[in-house]
C-alpha positions as CSV (number, residue, x, y, z in Angstrom):
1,X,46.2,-15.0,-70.0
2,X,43.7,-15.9,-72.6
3,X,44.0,-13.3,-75.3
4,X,43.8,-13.2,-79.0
5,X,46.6,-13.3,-81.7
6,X,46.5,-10.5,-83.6
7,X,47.5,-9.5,-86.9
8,X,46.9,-7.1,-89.8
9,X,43.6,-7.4,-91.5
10,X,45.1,-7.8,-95.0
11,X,47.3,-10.8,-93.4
12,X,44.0,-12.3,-92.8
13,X,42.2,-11.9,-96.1
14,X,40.5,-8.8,-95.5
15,X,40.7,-5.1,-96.9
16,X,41.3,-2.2,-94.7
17,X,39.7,-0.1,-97.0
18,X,36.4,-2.5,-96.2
19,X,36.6,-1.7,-92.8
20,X,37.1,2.3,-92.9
21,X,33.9,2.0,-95.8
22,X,32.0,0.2,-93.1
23,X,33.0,2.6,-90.4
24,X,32.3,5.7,-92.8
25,X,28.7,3.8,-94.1
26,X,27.8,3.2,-90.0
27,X,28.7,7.3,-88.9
28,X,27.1,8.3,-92.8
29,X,24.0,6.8,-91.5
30,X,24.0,8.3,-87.7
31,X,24.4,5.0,-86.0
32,X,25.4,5.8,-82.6
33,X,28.2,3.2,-82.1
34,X,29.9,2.3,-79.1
35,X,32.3,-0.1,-80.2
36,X,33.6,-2.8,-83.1
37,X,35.9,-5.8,-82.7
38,X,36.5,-7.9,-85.7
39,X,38.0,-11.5,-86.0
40,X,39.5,-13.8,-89.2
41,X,40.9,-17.0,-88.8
42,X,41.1,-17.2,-85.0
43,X,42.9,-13.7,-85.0
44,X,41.4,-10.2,-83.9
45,X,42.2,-7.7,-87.0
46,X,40.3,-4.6,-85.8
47,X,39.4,-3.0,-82.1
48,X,37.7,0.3,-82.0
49,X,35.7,1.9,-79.0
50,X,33.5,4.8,-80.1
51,X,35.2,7.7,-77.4
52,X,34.6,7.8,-74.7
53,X,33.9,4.4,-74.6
54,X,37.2,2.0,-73.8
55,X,38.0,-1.3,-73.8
56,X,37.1,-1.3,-70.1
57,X,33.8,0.8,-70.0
58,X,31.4,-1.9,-68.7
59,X,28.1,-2.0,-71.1
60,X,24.9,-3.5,-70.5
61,X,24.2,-6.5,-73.4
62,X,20.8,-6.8,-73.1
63,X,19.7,-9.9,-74.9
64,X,22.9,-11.6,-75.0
65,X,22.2,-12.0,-71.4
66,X,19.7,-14.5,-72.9
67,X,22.7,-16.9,-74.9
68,X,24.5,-16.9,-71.1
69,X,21.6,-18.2,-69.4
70,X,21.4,-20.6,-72.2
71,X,24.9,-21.6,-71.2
72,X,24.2,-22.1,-67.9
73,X,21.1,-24.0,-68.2
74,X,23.4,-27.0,-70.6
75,X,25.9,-27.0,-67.6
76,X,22.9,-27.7,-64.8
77,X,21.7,-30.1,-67.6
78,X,25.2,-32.3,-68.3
79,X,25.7,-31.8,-63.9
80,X,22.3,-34.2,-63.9
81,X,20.8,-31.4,-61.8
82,X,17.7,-31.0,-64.6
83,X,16.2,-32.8,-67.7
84,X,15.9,-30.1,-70.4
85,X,12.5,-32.1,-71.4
86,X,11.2,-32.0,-67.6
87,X,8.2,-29.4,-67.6
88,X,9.2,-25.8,-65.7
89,X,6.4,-26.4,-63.2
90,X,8.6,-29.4,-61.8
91,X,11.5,-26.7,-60.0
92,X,9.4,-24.3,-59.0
93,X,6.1,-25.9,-56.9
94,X,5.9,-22.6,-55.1
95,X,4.4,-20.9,-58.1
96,X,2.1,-24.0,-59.2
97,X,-0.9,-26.2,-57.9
98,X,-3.9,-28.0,-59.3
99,X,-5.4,-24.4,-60.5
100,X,-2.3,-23.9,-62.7
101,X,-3.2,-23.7,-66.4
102,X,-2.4,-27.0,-68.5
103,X,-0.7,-25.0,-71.1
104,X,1.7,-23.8,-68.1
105,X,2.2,-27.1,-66.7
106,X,3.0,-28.6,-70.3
107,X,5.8,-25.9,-71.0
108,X,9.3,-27.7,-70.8
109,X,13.3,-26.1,-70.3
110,X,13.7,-27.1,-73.7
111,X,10.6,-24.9,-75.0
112,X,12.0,-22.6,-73.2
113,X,15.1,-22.4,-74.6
114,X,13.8,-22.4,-78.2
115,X,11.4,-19.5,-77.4
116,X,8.7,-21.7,-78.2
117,X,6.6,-21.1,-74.4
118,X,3.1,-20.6,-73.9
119,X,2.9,-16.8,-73.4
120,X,2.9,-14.5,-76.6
121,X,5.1,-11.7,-74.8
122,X,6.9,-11.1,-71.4
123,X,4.8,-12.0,-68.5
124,X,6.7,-9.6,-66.2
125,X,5.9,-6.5,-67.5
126,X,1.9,-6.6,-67.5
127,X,3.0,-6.1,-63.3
128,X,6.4,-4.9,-62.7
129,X,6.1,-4.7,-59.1
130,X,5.1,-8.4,-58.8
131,X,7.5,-10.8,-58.5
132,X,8.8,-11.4,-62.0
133,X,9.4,-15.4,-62.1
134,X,6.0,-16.3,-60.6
135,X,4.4,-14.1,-63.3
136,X,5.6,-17.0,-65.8
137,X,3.2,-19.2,-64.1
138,X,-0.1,-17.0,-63.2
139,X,-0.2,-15.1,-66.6
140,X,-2.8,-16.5,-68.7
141,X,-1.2,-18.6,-71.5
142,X,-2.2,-17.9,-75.0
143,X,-0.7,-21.1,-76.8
144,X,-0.1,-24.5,-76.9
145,X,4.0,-24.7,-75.6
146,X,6.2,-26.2,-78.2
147,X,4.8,-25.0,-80.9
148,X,5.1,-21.8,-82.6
149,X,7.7,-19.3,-81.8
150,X,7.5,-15.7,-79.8
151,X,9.7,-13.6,-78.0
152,X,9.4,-14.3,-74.3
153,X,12.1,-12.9,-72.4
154,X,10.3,-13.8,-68.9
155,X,11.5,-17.3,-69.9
156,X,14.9,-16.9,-70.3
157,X,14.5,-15.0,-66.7
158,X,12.6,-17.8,-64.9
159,X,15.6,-20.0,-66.7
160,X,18.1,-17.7,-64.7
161,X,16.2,-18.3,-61.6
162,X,15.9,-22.2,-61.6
163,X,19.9,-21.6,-62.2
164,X,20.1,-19.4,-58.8
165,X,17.6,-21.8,-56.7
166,X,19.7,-25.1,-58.4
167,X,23.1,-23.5,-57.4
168,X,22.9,-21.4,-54.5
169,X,24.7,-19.0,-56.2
170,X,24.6,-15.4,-58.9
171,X,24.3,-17.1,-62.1
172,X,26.9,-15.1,-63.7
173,X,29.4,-16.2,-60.6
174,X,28.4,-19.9,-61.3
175,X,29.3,-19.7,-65.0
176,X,32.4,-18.0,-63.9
177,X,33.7,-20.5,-61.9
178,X,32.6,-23.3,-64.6
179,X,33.6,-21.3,-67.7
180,X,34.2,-18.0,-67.9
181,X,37.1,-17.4,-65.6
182,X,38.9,-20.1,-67.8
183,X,38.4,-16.8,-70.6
184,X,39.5,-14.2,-68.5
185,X,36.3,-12.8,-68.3
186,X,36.0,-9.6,-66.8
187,X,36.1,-9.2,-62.6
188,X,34.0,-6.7,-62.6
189,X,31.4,-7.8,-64.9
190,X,28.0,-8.2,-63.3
191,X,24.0,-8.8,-64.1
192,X,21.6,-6.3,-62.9
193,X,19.1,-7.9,-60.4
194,X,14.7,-7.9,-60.3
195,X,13.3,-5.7,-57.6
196,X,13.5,-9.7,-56.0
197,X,17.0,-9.9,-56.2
198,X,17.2,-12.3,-59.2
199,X,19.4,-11.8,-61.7
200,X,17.8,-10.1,-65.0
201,X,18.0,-13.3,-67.2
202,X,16.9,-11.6,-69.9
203,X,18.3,-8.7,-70.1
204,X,20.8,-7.7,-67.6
205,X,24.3,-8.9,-68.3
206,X,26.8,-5.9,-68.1
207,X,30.1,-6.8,-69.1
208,X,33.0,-5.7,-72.0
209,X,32.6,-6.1,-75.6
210,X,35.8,-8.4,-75.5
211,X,33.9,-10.5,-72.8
212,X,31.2,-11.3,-75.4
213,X,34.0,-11.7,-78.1
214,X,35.1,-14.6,-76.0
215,X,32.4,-16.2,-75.6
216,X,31.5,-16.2,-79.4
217,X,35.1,-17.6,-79.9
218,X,34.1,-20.5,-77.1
219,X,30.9,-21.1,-79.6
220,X,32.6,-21.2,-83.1
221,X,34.9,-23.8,-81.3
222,X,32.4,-25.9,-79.9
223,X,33.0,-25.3,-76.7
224,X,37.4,-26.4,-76.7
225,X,39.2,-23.6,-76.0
226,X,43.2,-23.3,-74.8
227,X,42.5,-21.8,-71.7
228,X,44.0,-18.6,-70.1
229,X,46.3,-21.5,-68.0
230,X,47.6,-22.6,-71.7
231,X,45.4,-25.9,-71.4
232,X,43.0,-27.1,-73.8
233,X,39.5,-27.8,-72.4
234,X,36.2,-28.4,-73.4
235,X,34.3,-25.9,-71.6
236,X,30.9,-26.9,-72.7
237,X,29.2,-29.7,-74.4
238,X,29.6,-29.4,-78.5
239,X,26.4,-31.2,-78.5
240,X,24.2,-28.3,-77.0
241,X,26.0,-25.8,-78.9
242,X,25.0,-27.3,-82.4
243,X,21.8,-27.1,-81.3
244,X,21.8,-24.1,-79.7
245,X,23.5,-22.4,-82.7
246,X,21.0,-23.9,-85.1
247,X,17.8,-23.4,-86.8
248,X,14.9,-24.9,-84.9
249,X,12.5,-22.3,-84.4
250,X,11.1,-20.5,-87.5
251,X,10.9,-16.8,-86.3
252,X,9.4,-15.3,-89.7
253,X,5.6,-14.3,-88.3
254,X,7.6,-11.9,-85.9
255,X,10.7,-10.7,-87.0
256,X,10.5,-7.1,-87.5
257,X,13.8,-6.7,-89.9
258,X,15.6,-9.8,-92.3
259,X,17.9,-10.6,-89.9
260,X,15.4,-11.7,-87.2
261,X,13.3,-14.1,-89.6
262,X,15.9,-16.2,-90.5
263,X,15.4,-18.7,-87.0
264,X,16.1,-19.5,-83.4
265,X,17.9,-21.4,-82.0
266,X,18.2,-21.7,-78.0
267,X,18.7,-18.6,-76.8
268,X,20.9,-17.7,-80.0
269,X,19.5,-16.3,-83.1
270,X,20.2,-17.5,-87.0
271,X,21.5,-14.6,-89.4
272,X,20.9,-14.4,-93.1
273,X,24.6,-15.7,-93.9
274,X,24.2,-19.2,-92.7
275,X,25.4,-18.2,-89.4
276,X,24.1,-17.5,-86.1
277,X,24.0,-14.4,-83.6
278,X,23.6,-13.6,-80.0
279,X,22.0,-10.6,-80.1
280,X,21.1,-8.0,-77.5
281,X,18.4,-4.9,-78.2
282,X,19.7,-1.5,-79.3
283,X,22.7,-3.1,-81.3
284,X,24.7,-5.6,-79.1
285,X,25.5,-8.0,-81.9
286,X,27.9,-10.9,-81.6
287,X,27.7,-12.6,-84.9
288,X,29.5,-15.8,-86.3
289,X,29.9,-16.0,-90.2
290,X,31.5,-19.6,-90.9
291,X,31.6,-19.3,-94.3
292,X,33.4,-16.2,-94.0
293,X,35.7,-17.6,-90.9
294,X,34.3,-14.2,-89.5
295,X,33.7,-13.1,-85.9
296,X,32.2,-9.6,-85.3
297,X,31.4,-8.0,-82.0
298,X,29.5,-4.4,-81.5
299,X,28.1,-2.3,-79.2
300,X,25.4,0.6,-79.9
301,X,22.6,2.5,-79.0
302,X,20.3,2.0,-82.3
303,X,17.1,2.1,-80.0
304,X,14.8,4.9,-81.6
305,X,16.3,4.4,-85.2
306,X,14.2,2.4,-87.1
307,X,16.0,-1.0,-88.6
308,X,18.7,0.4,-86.9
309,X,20.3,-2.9,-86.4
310,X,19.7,-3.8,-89.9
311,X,21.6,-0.9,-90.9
312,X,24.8,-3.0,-89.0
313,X,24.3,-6.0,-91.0
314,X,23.6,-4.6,-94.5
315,X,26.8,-2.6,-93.8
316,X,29.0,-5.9,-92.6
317,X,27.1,-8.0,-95.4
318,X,27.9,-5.7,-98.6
319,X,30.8,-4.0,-97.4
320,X,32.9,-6.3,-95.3
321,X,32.3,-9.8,-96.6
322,X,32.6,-8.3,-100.6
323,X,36.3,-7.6,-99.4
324,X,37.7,-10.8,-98.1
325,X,39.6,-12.7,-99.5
326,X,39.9,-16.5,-98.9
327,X,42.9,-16.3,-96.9
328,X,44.1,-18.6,-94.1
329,X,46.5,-17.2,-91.7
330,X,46.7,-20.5,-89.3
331,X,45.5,-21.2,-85.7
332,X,45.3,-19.1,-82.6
333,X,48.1,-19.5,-80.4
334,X,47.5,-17.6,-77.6
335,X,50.8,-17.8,-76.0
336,X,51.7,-15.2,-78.9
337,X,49.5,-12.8,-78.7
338,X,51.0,-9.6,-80.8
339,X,49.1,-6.2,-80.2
340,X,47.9,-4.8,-83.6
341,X,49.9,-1.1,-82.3
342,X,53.4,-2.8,-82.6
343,X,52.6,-3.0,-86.7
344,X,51.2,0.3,-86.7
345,X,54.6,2.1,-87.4
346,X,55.9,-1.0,-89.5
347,X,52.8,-0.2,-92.4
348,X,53.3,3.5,-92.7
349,X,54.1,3.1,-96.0
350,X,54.2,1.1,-99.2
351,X,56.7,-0.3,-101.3
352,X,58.8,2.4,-100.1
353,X,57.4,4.6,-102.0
354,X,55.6,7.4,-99.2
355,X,52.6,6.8,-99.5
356,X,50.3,6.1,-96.3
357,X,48.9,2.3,-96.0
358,X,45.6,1.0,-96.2
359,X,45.8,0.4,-92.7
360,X,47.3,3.5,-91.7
361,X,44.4,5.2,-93.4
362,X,42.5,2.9,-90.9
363,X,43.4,3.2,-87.8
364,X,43.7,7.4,-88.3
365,X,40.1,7.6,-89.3
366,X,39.3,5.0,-86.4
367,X,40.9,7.4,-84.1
368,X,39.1,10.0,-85.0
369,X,35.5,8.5,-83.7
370,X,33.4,9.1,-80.9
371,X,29.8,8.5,-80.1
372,X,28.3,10.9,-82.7
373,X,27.1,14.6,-82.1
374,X,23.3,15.1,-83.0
375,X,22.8,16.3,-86.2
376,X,20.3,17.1,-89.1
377,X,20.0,13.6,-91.2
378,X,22.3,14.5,-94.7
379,X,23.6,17.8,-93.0
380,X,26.9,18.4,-92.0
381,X,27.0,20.6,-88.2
382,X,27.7,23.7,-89.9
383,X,25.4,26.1,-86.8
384,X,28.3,26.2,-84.1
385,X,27.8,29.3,-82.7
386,X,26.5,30.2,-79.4
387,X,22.7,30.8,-79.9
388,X,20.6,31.7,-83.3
389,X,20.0,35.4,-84.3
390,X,16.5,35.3,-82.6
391,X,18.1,34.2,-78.9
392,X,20.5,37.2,-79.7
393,X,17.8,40.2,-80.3
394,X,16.0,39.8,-77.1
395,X,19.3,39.3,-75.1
396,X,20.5,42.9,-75.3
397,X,24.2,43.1,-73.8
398,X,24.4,39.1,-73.6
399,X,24.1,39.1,-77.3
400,X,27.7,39.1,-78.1
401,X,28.7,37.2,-75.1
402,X,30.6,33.5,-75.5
403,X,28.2,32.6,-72.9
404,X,24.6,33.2,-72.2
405,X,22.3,32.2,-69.4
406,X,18.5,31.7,-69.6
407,X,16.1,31.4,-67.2
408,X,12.7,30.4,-67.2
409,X,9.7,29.8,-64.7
410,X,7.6,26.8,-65.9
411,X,3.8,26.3,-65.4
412,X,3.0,23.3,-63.5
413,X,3.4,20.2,-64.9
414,X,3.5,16.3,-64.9
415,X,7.3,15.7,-64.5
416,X,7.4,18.4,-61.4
417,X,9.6,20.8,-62.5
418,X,9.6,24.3,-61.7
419,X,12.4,26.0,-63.0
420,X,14.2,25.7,-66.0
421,X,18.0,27.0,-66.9
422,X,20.3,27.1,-69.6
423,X,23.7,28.1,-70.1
424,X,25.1,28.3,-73.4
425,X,28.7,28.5,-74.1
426,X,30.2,28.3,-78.0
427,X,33.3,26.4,-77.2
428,X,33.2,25.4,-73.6
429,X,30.8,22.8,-71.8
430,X,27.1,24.3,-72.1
431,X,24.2,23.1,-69.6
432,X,20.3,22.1,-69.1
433,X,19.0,22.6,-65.4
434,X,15.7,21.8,-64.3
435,X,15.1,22.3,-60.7
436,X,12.3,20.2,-58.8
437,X,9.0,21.8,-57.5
438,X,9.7,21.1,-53.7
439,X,13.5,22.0,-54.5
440,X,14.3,18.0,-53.4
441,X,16.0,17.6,-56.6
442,X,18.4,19.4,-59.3
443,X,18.9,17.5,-62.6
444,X,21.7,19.1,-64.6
445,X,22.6,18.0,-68.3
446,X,26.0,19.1,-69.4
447,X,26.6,19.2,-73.4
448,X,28.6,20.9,-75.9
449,X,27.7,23.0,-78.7
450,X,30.9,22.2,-81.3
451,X,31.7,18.7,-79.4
452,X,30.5,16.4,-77.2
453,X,31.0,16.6,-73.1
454,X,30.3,14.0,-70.7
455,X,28.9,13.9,-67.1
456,X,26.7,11.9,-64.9
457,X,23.0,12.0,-63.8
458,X,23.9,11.6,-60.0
459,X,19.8,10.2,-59.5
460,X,20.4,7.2,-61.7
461,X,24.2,7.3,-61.7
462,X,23.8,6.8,-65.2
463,X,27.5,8.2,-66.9
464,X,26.5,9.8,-70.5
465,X,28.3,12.0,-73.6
466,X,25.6,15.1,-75.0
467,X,25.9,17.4,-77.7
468,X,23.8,19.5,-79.5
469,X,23.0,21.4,-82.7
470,X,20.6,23.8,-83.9
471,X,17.6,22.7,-86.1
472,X,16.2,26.0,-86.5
473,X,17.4,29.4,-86.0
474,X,15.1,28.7,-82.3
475,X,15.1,25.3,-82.1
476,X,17.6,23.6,-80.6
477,X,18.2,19.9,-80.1
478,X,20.5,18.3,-77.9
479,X,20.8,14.6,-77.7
480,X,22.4,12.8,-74.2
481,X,23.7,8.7,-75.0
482,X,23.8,7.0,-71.9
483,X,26.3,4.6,-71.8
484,X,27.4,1.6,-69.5
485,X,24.2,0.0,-67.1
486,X,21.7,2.2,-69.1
487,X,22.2,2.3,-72.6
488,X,19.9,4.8,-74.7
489,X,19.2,8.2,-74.6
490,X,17.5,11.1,-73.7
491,X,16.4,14.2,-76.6
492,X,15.7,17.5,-75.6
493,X,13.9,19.9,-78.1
494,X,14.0,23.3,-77.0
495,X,11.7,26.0,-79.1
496,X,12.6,29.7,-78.1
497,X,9.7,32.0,-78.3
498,X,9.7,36.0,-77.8
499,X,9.8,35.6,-73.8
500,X,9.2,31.9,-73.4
501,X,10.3,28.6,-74.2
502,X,8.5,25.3,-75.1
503,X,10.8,22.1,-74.2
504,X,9.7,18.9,-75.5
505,X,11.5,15.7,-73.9
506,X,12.1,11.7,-75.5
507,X,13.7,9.1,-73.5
508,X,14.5,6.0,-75.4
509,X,15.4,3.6,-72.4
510,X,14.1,0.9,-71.1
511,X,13.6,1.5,-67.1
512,X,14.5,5.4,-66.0
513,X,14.4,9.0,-66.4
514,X,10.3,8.8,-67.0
515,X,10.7,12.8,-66.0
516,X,12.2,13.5,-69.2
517,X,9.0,12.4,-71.1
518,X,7.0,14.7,-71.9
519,X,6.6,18.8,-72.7
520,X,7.5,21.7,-70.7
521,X,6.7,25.2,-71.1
522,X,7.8,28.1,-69.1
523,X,8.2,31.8,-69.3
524,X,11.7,33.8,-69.2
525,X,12.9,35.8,-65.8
């Protein structure tokens, strides 16, 4: 199997102290985090998954979907199947004639790659129902190609499709059978499709945080791994990946924090320690520190925080790297892979003398995480109880109760609900009901009041953890993190009047669950 050596963190230079502060920093500033692997010297030093994430929930990476495509595109290119400096327009005739703009016909893989097109933004989404790859050629350009640099994920996704139309084949299963298997990248991985069955270049790679680990690990090595068979290949060409790990697109005129204007690369972005990054919205980071010897993997949901992602960095840059130590522990052996656990009871204590390890201190505190409750920013959840004295005075007998039920009739509105319940319970699993207008639907949010419970939105089967915490003593707020497929989240604010109730509803995700958008107001039964 390929897997990682493992060993202690201060065996590899770093403090465990660092970590925990960079733990406590990330859940001090409400960073909803899904999960952090952490790499020194070839060696994996720290695993956590944010409960009730595991090392096998499946999560969607988002933009990191852009560095595989990438990776795909150098193996057509070193197979002779395409010339990265061939213009787009060449593979895909279908979508072109003598009408086609110049700019259009002028754009090459290679200005592709470097995100350095002729479109200003992602041609796909002025017309989401239109097929997404010809968009690339019928939007009007706005540039020159190969010139300046912007954002276009439509390119990476018309990538993924010349790999589909060049292979025959998923492009996740082609760089599988070429690379990834060789990794033991997850089975069950997958890439979410267009509504015309092409994989989502862009965007849609869902697959483990380890999975991603990997394939950093395949880039810091130039593409020579010792495979999961125990023999040493080169899985890609070390040429590409210099280039595609370097600076060659100045990305300053658009880069909303630090850490996206420091460059592009192909498909892979520079970060402000010399290094580079794939990096995938909402917090997917997978980012390479050389000078550091430093490999660092997370998962989130910062979508709706502003600089969220920044937040990650600043706490890895001036936490983290302050506390490591130049320290060389050797090479990756993979045939010796020891599990961090089996040293667990062997660091206890120190010097005999009782007291609990660095480490120790670690991994309890690690333990102890989950994908965080909602709370007030700077406040700790002190308002556990049931419902606020308002509720309470217009409940009569229920007031006292460990569990209350409310129902209200809503006027008519946009999202098409007509009824709205709620059942709150101060220990036990609590719940939001809203019941369609032609009775066709019943959309039931399960959360918890003093922790977090889980449950699935059976429309999107989207899985999710919710909790929820009072703002006011009538306003309460409960917050529902999608996780796996459909990372984000939805926000419900709920403002109890004298016989009423006004609801007003965020979803921060990128493609579902439009009904929860919006306000709602109804009157109590």
């Amino acid at each position: 199997m390929f897997e990682f050596e493992r060993c202690l963190p201060e065996e590899a230079g770093v403090s465990s102290n660092a970590i925990k502060g960079l733990l406590q920093y990330l859940d001090k500033k409400d960073i909803p985090m899904h999960s952090l692997l952490v790499m020194r010297n070839d060696k994996l030093i720290f695993e956590k998954y944010y409960a009730p994430c595991t090392e096998n929930t499946l999560h969607r990476m988002f933009s990191i979907s852009k560095s595989i495509t990438a990776l795909a595109i150098s193996l057509l290119a070193d197979e002779g199947r395409i010339d990265l400096d061939e213009s787009i327009a060449t593979y895909f005739p279908e979508y072109t004639s003598e009408n086609t703009h110049k700019w259009i016909k002028d754009t090459t893989i290679r200005n592709m790659l470097m995100m350095r097109t002729c479109h200003a933004s992602t041609t796909y989404k002025v017309d989401m129902k239109s097929d997404w790859v010809e968009s690339f050629f019928t939007v009007v350009p706005t540039h020159k190609p190969g010139t300046v640099f912007h954002y276009d994920t439509s390119a990476a996704h018309v990538l993924c499709a010349l790999v589909e139309k060049e292979t025959k084949m998923p492009m996740l299963d082609y760089l599988k059978e070429k690379v990834l298997n060789h990794l033991d990248f997850s089975k069950d991985s997958y890439m979410v499709k267009d509504p015309f069955g092409v994989s989502i270049g862009g965007s849609g790679l869902v697959a483990k945080p380890m999975d991603i680990l990997k394939v950093l690990y395949l880039l810091d090595k130039k593409g020579t791994v010792t495979c999961s068979d125990g023999i040493k290949r080169t899985l890609l060409n070390p040429e590409f990946i210099e280039l595609a790990t370097s600076n060659l697109s100045p990305s300053i005129m658009t880069g909303p924090i630090p850490s996206e204007s420091m460059g592009y690369g192909m498909q892979i972005w520079q970060n402000e320690k010399g290094g580079f990054v794939l990096y995938g919205m909402g917090g997917q980071l997978a980012i390479s520190i050389p000078d550091y010897k430093l490999l660092i993997m997370t998962t989130a949901d910062t979508q709706g925080i502003a600089g969220g992602n920044q937040v990650i960095y600043d706490g890895i840059y001036n936490l983290l790297l302050p506390a490591i130590k130049n320290t060389n522990v050797g090479t990756t052996s993979d045939s010796n892979s020891i599990s961090t656990d089996s040293h667990q009871d062997g660091v206890t204590a120190e010097n005999g003398s009782g007291r609990t390890s660095p480490y120790s201190e670690l991994v309890k505190y690690a333990d102890s995480l989950r994908v965080s409750r909602p709370r007030i920013p700077g406040k700790p959840n002190e308002n556990l109880t049931i419902c606020s004295s308002v509720i309470q005075n217009k409940l009569g007998n229920q007031a006292n109760s460990k569990s209350i039920r409310l129902s209200y009739k809503l006027t008519e509105n946009p999202q098409k609900f007509k009824e709205l319940s709620l059942e709150l319970n101060e220990t036990g699993k609590s719940s939001l009901i809203l019941i369609a207008s032609d009775d066709s639907d019943t959309m039931t949010i399960d959360f918890s009041l003093s922790d977090m419970a889980e449950g699935n939105i059976k429309k999107y089967d989207a899985y999710y953890t919710a909790g929820a915490t009072w703002l006011k003593d009538n306003d309460l707020y409960i917050r529902v993190h999608l996780i796996g497929e459909c990372v984000g989240s939805i926000r419900f604010e709920l403002f109890f009047g004298d016989k009423d109730i006004t609801v007003f509803m965020r979803k921060v995700e990128e493609t579902y669950f439009n009904e929860f958008n919006g306000h709602l107001y109804g009157e109590l039964r």
